[in-house]
C-alpha positions as CSV (number, residue, x, y, z in Angstrom):
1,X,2.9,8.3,15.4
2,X,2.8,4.8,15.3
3,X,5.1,2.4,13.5
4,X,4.9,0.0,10.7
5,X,5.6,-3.1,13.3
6,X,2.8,-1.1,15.9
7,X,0.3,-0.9,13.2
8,X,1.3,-5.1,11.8
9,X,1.0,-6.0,14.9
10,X,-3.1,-7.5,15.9
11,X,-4.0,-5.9,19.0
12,X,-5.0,-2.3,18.2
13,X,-6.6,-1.0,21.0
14,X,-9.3,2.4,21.3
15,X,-7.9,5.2,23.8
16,X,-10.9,3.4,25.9
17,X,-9.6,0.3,26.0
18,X,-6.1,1.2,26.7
19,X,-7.5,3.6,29.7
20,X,-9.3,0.6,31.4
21,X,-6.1,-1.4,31.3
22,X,-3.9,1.0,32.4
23,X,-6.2,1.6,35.3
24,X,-6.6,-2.3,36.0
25,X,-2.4,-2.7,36.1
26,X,-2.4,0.2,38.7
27,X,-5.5,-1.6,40.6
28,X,-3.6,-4.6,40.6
29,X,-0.6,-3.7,42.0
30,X,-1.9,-1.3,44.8
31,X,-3.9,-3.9,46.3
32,X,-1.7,-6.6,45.7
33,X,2.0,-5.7,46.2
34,X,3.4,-5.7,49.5
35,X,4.9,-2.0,49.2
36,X,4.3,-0.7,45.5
37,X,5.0,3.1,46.2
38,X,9.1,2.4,48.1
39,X,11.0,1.9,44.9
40,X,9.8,4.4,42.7
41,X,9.3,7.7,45.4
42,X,6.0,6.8,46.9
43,X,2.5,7.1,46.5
44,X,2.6,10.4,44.8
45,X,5.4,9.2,42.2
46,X,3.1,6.0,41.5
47,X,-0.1,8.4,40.4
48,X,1.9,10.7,38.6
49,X,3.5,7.9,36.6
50,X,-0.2,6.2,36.1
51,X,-0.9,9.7,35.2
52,X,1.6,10.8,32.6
53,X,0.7,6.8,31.2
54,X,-3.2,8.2,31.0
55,X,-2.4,11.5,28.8
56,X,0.6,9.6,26.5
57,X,-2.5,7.4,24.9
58,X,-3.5,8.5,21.6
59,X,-7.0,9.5,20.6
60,X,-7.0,7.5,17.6
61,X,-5.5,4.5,19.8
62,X,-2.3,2.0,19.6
63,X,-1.0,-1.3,19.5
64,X,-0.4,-4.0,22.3
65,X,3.1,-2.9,21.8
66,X,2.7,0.2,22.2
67,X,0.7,0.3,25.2
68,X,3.4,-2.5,26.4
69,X,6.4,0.2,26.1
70,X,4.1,2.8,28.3
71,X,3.6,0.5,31.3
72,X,7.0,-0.9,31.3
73,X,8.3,1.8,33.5
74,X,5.6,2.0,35.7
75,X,6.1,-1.8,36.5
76,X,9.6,-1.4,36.2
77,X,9.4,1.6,39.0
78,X,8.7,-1.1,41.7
79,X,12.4,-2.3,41.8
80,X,10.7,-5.6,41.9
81,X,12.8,-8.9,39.9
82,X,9.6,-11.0,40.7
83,X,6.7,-8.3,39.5
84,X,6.9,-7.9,35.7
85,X,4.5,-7.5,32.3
86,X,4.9,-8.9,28.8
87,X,2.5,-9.2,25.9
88,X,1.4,-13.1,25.4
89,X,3.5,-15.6,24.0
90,X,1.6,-15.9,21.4
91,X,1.9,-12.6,20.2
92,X,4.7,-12.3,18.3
93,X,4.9,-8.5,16.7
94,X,4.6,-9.6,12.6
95,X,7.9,-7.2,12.1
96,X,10.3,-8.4,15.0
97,X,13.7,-7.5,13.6
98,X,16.9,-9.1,14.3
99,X,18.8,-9.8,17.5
100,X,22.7,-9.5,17.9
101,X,23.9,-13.3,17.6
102,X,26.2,-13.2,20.6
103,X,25.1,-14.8,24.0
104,X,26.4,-13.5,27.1
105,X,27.5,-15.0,30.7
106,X,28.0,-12.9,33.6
107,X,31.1,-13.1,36.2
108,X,32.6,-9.9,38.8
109,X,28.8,-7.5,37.7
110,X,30.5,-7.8,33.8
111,X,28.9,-9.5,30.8
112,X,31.5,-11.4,28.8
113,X,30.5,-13.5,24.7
114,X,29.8,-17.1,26.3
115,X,29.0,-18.1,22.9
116,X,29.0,-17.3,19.1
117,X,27.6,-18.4,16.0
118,X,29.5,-18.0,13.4
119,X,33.0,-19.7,13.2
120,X,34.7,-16.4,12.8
121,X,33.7,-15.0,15.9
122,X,35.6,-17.7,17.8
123,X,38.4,-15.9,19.0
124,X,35.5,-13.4,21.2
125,X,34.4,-16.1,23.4
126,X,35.4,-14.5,26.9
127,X,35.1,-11.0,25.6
128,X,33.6,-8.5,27.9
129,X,31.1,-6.2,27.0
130,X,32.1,-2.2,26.6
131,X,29.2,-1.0,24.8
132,X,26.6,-1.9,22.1
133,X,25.6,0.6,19.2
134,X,27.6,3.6,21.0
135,X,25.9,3.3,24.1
136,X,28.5,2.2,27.0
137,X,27.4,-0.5,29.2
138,X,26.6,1.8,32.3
139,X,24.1,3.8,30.3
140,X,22.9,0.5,28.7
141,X,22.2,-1.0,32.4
142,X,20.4,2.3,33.3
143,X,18.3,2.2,30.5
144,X,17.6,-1.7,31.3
145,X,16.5,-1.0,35.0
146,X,14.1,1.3,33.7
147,X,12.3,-0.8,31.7
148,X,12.3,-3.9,34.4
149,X,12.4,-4.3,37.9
150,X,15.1,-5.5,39.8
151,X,16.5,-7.2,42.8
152,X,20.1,-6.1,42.4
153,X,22.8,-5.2,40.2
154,X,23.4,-8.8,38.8
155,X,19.5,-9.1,38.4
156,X,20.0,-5.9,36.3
157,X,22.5,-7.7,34.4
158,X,20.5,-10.8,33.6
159,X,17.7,-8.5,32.0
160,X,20.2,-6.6,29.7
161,X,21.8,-10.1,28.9
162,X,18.2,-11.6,27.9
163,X,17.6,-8.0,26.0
164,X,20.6,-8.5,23.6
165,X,19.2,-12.2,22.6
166,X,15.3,-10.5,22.1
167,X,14.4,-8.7,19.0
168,X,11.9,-6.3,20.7
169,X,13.8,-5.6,23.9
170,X,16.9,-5.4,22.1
171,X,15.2,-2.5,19.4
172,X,13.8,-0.5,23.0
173,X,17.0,-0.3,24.1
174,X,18.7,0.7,21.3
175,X,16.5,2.3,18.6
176,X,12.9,2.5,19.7
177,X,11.8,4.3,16.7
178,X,13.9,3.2,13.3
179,X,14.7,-0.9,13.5
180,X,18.4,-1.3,12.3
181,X,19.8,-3.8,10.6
182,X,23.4,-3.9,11.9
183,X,25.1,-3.1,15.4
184,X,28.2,-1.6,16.4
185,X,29.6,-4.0,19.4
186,X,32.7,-2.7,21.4
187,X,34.5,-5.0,23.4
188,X,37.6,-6.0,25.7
189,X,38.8,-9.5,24.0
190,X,40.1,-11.7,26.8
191,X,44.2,-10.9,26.1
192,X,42.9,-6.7,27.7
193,X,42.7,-5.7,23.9
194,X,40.2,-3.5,23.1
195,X,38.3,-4.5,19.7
196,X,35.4,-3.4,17.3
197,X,33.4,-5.5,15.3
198,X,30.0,-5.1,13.5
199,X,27.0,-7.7,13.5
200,X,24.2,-7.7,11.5
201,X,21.0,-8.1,13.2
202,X,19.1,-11.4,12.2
203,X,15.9,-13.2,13.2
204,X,17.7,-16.6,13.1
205,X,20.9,-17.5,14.4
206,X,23.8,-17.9,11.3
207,X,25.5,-21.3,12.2
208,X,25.9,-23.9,15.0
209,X,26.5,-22.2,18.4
210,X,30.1,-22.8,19.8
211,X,30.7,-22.6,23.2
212,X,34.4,-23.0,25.3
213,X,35.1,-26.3,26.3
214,X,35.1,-27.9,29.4
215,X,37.0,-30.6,31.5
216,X,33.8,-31.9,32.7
217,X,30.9,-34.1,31.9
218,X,28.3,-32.6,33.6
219,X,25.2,-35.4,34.7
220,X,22.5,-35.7,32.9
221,X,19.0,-34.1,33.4
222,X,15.6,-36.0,33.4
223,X,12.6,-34.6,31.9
224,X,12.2,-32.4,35.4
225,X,15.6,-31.1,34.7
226,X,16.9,-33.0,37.4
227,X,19.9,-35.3,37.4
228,X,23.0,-36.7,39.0
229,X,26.4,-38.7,38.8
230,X,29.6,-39.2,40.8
231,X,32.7,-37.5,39.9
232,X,35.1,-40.2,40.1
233,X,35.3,-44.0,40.1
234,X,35.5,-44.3,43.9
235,X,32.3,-42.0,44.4
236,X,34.4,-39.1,46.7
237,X,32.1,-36.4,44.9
238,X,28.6,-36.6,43.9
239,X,27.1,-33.7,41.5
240,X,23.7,-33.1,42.0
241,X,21.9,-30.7,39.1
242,X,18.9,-28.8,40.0
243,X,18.2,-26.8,36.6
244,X,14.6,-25.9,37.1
245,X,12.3,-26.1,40.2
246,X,9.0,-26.1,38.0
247,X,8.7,-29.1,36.2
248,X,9.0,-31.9,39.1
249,X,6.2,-33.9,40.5
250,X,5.9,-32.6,43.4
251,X,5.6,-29.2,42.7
252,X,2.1,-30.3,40.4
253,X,1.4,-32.1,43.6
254,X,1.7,-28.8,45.6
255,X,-0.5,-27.1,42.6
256,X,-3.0,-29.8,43.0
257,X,-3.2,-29.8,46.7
258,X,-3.2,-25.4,46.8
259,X,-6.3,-25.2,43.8
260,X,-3.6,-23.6,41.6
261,X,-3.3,-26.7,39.5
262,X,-5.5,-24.3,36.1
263,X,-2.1,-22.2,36.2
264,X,0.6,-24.8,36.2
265,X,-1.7,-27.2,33.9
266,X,-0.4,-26.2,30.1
267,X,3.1,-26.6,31.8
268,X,2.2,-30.1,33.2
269,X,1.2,-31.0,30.0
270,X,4.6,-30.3,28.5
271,X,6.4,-32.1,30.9
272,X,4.4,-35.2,30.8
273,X,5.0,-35.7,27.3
274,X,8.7,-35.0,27.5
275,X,9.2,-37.4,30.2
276,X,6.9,-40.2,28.1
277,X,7.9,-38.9,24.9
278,X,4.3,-39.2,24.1
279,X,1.1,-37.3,23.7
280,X,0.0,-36.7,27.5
281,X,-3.2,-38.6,29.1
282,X,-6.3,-36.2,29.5
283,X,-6.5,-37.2,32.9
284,X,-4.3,-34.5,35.3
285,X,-3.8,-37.1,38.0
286,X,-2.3,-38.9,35.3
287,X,-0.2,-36.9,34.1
288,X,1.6,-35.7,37.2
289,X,1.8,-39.5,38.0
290,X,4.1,-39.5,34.4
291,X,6.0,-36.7,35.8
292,X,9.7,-37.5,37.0
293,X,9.7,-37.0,41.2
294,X,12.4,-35.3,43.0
295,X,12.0,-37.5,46.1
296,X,13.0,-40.5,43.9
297,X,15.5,-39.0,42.5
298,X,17.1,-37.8,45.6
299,X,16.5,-41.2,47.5
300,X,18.3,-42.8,44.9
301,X,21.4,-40.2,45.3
302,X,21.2,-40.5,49.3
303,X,21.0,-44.0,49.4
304,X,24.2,-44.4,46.3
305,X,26.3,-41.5,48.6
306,X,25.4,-43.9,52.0
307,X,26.5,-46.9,50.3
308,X,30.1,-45.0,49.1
309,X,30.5,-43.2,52.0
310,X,30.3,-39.9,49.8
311,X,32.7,-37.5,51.1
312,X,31.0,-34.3,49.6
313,X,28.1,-33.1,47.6
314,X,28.1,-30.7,45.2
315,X,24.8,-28.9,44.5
316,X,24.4,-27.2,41.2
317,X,21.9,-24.3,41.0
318,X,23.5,-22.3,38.5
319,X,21.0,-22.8,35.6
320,X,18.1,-22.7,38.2
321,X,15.6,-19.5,37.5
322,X,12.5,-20.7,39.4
323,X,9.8,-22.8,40.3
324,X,8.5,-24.1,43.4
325,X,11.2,-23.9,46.2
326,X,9.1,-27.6,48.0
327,X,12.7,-29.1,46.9
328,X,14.4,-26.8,49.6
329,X,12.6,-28.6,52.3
330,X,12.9,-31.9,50.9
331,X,17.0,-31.3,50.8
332,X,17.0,-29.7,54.3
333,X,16.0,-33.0,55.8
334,X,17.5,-35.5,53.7
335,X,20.9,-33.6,54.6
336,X,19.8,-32.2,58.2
337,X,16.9,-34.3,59.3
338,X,14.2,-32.9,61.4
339,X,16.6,-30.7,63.8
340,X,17.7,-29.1,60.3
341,X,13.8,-28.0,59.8
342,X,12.7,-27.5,63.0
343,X,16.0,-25.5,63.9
344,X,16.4,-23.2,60.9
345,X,16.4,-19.5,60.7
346,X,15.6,-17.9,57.3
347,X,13.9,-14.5,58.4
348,X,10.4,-14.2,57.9
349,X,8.4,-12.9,55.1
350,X,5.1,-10.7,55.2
351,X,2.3,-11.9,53.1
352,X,-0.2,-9.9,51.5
353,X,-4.0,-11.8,50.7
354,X,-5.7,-9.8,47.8
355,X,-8.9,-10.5,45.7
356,X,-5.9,-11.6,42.9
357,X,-4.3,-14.1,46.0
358,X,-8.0,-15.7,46.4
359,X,-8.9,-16.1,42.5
360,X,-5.4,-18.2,42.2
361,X,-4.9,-20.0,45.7
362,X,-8.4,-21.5,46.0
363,X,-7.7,-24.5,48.7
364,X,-6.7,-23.3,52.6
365,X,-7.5,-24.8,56.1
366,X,-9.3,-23.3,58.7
367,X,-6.7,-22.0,60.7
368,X,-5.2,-20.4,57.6
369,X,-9.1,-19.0,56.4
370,X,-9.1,-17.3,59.9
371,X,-5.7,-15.9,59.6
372,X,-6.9,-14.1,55.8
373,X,-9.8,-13.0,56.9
374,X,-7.9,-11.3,60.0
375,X,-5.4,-9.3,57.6
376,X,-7.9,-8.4,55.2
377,X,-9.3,-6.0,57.4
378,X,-5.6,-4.4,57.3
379,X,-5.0,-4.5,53.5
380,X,-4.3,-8.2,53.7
381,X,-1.0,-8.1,55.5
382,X,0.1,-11.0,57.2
383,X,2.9,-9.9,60.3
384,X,2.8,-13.4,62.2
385,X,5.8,-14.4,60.7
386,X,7.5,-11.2,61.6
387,X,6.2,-11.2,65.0
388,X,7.1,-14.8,66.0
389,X,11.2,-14.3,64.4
390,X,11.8,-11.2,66.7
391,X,10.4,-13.0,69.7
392,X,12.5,-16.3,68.9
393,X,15.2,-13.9,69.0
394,X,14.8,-12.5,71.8
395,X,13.4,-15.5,74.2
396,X,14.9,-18.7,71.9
397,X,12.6,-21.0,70.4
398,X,10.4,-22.9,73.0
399,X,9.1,-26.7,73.0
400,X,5.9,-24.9,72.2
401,X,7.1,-23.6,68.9
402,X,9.1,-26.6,67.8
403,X,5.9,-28.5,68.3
404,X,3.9,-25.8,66.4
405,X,6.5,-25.9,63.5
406,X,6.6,-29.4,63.7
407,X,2.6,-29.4,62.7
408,X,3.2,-26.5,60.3
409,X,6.1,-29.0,58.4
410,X,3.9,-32.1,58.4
411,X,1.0,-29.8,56.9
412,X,3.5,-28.2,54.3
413,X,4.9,-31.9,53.2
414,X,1.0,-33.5,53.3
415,X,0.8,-31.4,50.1
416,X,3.1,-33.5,48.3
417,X,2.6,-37.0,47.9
418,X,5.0,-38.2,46.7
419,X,7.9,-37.1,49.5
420,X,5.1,-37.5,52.4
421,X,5.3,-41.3,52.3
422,X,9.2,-40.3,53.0
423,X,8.8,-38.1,55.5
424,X,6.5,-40.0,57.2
425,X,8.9,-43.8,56.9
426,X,11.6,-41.2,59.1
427,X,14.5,-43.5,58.0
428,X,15.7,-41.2,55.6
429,X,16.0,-38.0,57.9
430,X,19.4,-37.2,57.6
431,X,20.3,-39.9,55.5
432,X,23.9,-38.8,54.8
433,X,25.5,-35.7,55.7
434,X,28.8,-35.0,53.2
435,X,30.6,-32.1,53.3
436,X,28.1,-30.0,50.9
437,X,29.1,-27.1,48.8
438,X,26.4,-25.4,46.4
439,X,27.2,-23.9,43.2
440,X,25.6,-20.4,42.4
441,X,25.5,-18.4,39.4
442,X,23.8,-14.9,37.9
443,X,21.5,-16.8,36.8
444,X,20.8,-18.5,40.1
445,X,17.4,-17.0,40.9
446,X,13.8,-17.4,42.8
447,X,13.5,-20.9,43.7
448,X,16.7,-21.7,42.8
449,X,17.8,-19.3,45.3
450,X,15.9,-20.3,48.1
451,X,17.7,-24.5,47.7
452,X,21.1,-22.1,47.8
453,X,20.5,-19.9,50.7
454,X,18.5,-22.5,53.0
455,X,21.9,-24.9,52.6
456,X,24.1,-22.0,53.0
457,X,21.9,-21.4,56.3
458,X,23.3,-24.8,57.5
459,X,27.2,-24.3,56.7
460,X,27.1,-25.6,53.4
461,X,29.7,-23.7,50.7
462,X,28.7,-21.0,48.8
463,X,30.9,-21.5,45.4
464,X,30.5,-19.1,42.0
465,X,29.1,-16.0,41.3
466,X,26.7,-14.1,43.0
467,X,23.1,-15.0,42.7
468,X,20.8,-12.3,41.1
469,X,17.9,-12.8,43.3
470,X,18.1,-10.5,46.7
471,X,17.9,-12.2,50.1
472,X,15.9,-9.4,51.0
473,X,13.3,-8.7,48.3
474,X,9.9,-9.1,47.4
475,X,9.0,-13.0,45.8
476,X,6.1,-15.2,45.2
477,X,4.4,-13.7,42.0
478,X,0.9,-14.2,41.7
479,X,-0.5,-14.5,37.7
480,X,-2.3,-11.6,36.1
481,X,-3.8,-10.9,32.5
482,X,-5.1,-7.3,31.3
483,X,-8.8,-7.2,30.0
484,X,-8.5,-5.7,26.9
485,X,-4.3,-6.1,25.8
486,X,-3.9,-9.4,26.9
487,X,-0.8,-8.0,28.3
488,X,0.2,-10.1,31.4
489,X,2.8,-11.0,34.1
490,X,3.0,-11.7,37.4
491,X,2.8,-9.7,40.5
492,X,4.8,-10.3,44.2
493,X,2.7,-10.9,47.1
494,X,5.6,-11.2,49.6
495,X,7.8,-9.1,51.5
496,X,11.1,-11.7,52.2
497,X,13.6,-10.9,54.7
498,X,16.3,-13.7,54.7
499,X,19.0,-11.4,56.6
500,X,16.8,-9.2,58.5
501,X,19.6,-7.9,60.1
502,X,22.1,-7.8,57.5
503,X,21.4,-5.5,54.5
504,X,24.6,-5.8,52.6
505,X,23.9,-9.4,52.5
506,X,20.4,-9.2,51.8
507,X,20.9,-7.2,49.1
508,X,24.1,-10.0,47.5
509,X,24.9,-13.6,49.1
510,X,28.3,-13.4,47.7
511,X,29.8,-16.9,47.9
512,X,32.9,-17.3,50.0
513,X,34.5,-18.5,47.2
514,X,33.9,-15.9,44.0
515,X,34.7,-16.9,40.6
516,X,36.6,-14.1,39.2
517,X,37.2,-13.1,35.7
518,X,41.0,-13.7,36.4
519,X,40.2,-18.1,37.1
520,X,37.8,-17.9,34.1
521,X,40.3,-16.8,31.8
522,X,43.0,-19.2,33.4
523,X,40.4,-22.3,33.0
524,X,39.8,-21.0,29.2
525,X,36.4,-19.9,29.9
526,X,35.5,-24.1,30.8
527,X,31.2,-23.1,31.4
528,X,32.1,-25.6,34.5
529,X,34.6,-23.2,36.0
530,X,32.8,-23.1,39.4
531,X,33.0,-26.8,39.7
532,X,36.5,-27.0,39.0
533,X,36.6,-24.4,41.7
534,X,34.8,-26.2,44.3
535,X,36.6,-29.2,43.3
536,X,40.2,-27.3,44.0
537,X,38.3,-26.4,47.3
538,X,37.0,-29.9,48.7
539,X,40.9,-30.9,47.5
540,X,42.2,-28.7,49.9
541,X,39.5,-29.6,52.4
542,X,40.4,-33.5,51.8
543,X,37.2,-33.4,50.9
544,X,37.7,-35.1,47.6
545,X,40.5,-36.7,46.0
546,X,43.9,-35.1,44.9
């Protein structure tokens, strides 16, 4: 039987229609996942699921939605962060309920109310979650992971914490098949008090949204969601945020220079009119001209840090979710140079090529033509990366490989414009080398991830709480879109293995120095607790000023 919000919603779909899609998802992920069948109990597992999926659809049909709660698991049963499937923004079910106005932050695998909105519900900020609706937090999590993939426990985390603040995923998780209008919300306040308090469930939010306060003054982002700003007067400590890695110029360069430029183009829109605070130019050359670049950016901060004699840098990725990890390479050689690049071990990662690969990466060389056709004729899979880590273990890297990564790096940068004319001037290799610590959070993931890990591969500080993005995991999500739904996501085409040796890290990069619940509570809950943190470190270092 189908609800009132399935039958509102547009997007009814025959049984037909809903079999071809069904069948098109499981297409799409066989031939384009590196290893679809390991998290869910194999090949067999996979079928039944697509199975069970086929004889749930109704004769007489059913909404998008509905169809959208049926694949969810089978997605979901690929323990995959990076491979997911949502109906279209634009979408919107006519019916969507209410959400439960509380926001969460994540510390030590907990949730705890990082903000409210209403003025009454003050005294929660820094409560942690014990359960929602009668449903502890353990089963809550469980139910979570089966509706989305994920990476590790924080990633589970994250997806129950975006749940609570999404009508939809909030009413799947806790009453799938009667919308209420209130919730029952257990907590632990932040004095160890257990407490009890009822919310009503609301489409907007009920007042201004109050947040702890902080000590700090954190710099300001550009349109890119870039920014950054000493610390004190005499420049000791720079703090250098990287919120997003999607909107900067050079990742549209990359986009451009790839043939992916159609996927990322509504998005370059957007950013060109924030950052001109105008209606874009037609012209797509034009507008990632308008687009604020990272290599700027960071020339202006290396140059600043040279002419202070910066003792330390902090780099702020806890905000970061995504984007295009080019802004890891640009940071290794500002802060390393060419060794930093040439020398670096990060694992190796297994590519797949797939008909889904070609439709979105159009533009490749010869050399990398030869190398897809090759793996095709082996379901696409790409071991040379694989291959060439083990032997660099064994035998060291040879002139004949630095030279070979050396062509590989110029190739990589050539892509983007904008830092090329850097790379290529060589004066700012290694600019200035401060003592550089990098701030993490749950919400650390993806590309953000990647800037964290690559400077924690060259001794920089690893300060906050644990990313929820796997060192060892699947990443680099290819676009999709289902024929006759509309549903779509994105699928992995990369098997990563950062610590190929090291599962427990693979699995979490815990920073040497965790933000606990405990120094939340004893900074008040100040949202720049991890700088603080890092600041009380690079103090103890003489790293920064007493």
């Amino acid at each position: 039987m189908q609800s009132a919000e399935d039958v509102a919603e547009e997007g009814w779909l025959s049984r037909e229609a809903a079999e071809a899609d069904v069948l098109q998802l499981a297409s799409l992920l066989t031939e384009t996942h590196p290893d679809p069948y390991a998290g869910g109990g194999g090949a067999v597992a996979f079928r039944r699921r697509v199975a069970d999926i086929l004889d749930a659809l109704p004769s007489a049909g059913l909404s998008r939605a509905h169809l959208l709660r049926l694949l969810r698991p089978l997605v979901a049963s690929l323990r995959d962060g990076h491979t997911v499937i949502a109906r279209p923004a634009s979408a919107a079910p006519a019916r969507p309920g209410g959400r439960l106005w509380l926001d969460w932050d994540l510390v030590e695998e907990q949730l705890y109310v990082g903000t409210v909105h209403r003025a009454q519900d003050r005294a929660l900020l820094g409560a942690r979650l014990a359960a929602i609706g009668g449903i502890p937090l353990a089963a809550l999590l469980t139910r979570t992971g089966r509706l989305r993939g994920f990476d590790n426990a924080y990633t589970n985390l994250v997806h129950l914490a975006e749940a609570l603040a999404d009508p939809v995923r909030l009413g799947e998780l806790l009453h799938p098949e009667k919308p209420a209008e209130r919730v029952q919300v257990d907590l632990v306040c932040a004095d160890g008090s257990p407490c009890t308090r009822e919310f009503p469930l609301a489409s907007e939010p009920p007042g201004t949204p109050i947040r702890p306060a902080s000590a700090l003054a954190a710099p300001e982002v550009d349109a890119a969601g870039l920014g950054w700003a000493f610390l004190d007067a005499e420049a000791t400590v720079a703090w250098l945020r990287i919120d997003t890695l999607l909107d900067y110029r050079e990742r549209f360069e990359r986009c451009r220079a790839t043939g992916s430029l159609p996927y990322a183009a509504p998005r370059l829109a957007e950013v060109a009119a924030r950052s001109l605070q105008a209606p874009p130019p037609a012209a797509l050359d034009t507008q990632i001209a308008a687009v604020p670049s990272a290599t700027e950016l960071l020339c202006r901060l290396f140059a600043a840090m040279r002419e202070r004699r910066t003792r330390a840098l902090i780099v702020d990725v806890r905000l970061n979710r995504g984007g295009d990890s080019f802004l890891e390479t640009m940071l290794t050689y500002l802060l390393y140079g060419m060794e930093g690049l040439l020398s670096a071990d990060y694992g190796y990662q297994v590519r797949r090529y797939s008909p889904l690969y070609l439709a979105h990466y159009t533009t490749h060389g010869d050399e990398e033509w030869r190398r897809i056709g090759e793996s095709l004729r082996n379901g696409g899979y790409d071991f040379r990366e694989e291959r060439e880590w083990h032997r660099y273990r064994r035998e060291g890297l040879r002139d004949v490989d630095r030279q070979r990564r050396l062509r590989e790096d110029q190739e990589y940068v050539a892509q983007a414009p904008s830092f090329a004319r850097v790379f290529a001037e060589g004066r700012w290799a290694a600019a200035w080398t401060p003592r550089v610590i990098v701030l993490t959070s749950a919400w650390t993931y993806s590309a953000g991830f990647d800037v964290a890990a690559a400077l924690y591969k060259q001794g920089a500080l690893l300060v906050g709480v644990p990313s929820s993005q796997a060192g060892n995991c699947f990443i680099d999500s290819l676009p999709y879109r289902l024929a006759h739904s509309d549903l779509r996501g994105s699928i992995a085409f990369k098997w990563s293995r950062l610590f190929p040796d090291d599962p427990e890290r693979g699995e979490i990069l815990r920073p040497q120095i965790e933000l606990t619940y405990d120094t939340l509570r004893q900074m008040d809950f100040d949202p720049h607790a991890a700088v603080r943190l890092a600041l009380t470190q690079m103090n103890a270092e003489g790293a920064a000023p007493g």
